[in-house]
N, C-alpha and C positions, 0 to 999 in steps of 0.2 A: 744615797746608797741604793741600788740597785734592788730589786722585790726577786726573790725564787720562789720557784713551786717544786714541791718535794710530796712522795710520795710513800706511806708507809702502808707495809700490808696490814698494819692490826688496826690503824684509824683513819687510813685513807689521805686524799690528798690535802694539804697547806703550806701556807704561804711563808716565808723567813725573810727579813729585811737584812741583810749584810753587806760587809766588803765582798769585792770580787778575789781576793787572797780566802777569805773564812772556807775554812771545807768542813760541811756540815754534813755528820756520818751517821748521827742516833736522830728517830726521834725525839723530841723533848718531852712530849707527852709519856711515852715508854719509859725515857729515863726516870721523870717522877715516880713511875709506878716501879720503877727498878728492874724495868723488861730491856736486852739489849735487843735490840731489831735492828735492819741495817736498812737504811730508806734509799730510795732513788731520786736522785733528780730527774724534773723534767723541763722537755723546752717551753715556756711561756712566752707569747708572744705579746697581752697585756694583762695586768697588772689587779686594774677595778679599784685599789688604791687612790684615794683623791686626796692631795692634797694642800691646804688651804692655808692663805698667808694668816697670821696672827691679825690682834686689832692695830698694832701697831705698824707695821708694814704696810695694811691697808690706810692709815690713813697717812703715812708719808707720802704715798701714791698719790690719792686726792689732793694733797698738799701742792704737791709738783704738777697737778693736767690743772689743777686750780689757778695758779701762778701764772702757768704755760697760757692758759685762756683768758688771763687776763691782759698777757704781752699782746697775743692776737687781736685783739678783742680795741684795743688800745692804737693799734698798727690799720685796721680794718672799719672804715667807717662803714661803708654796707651792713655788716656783720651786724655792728654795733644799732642801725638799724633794724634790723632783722630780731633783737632781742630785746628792745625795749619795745618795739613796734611800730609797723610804719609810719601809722597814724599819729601815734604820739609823735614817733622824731618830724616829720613833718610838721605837727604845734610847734612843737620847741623852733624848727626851722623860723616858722614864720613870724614867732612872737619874736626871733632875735633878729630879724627883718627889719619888724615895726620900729623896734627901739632906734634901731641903725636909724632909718629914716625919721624920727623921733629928735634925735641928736642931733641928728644933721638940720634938722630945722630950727631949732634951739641954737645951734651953737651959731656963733659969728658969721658973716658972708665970707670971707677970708679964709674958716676952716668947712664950709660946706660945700659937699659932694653933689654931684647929680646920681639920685637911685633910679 
């Protein structure tokens, strides 16, 4: 719903959260004190209102760039460098290397490779 600013002479201006049908004619403050006054609206252009998802909203959010970044992440071997670390993926690289060449020396002449 949309924020107004409204103007009353006896407390000055604030703000109403409503529909855009509400037509808001007394202050509210006035009215408590059982004063009629008749306020003006004015144009606002923003708000200063912030407002902020729940805990839960936030973490369905995370839940989903979570998910999302793990498709990527999965699809992207760079990346997937990029986050474990060069260095490291380069070990891992070359220890699954050695093994390769490892097995192939081990296994039969019949099932070995040239590395």
């Amino acid at each position: 719903m949309p924020t107004y600013l409204y103007e009353c002479p006896v407390h000055g201006k604030f703000e109403e959260i409503h529909s855009i049908t509400y037509k808001l004619t007394e202050c509210p403050k006035c009215e408590t004190e059982g004063k009629k006054t008749e306020i003006k609206r004015l144009i606002n252009f923003a708000s200063g209102i912030l407002v902020e998802p729940n805990a839960q909203e936030l973490k369905g959010k995370l839940d989903k760039e979570v998910a999302d970044f793990k498709k990527e992440l999965a699809k992207n071997e760079n990346l997937r460098a990029n986050i474990i670390g060069e260095d490291s993926y380069q070990k891992r690289a070359q220890a699954y290397e050695a093994s390769v060449r490892t097995l192939g020396s081990v296994a039969p002449k019949s099932f070995r490779r040239n590395f």
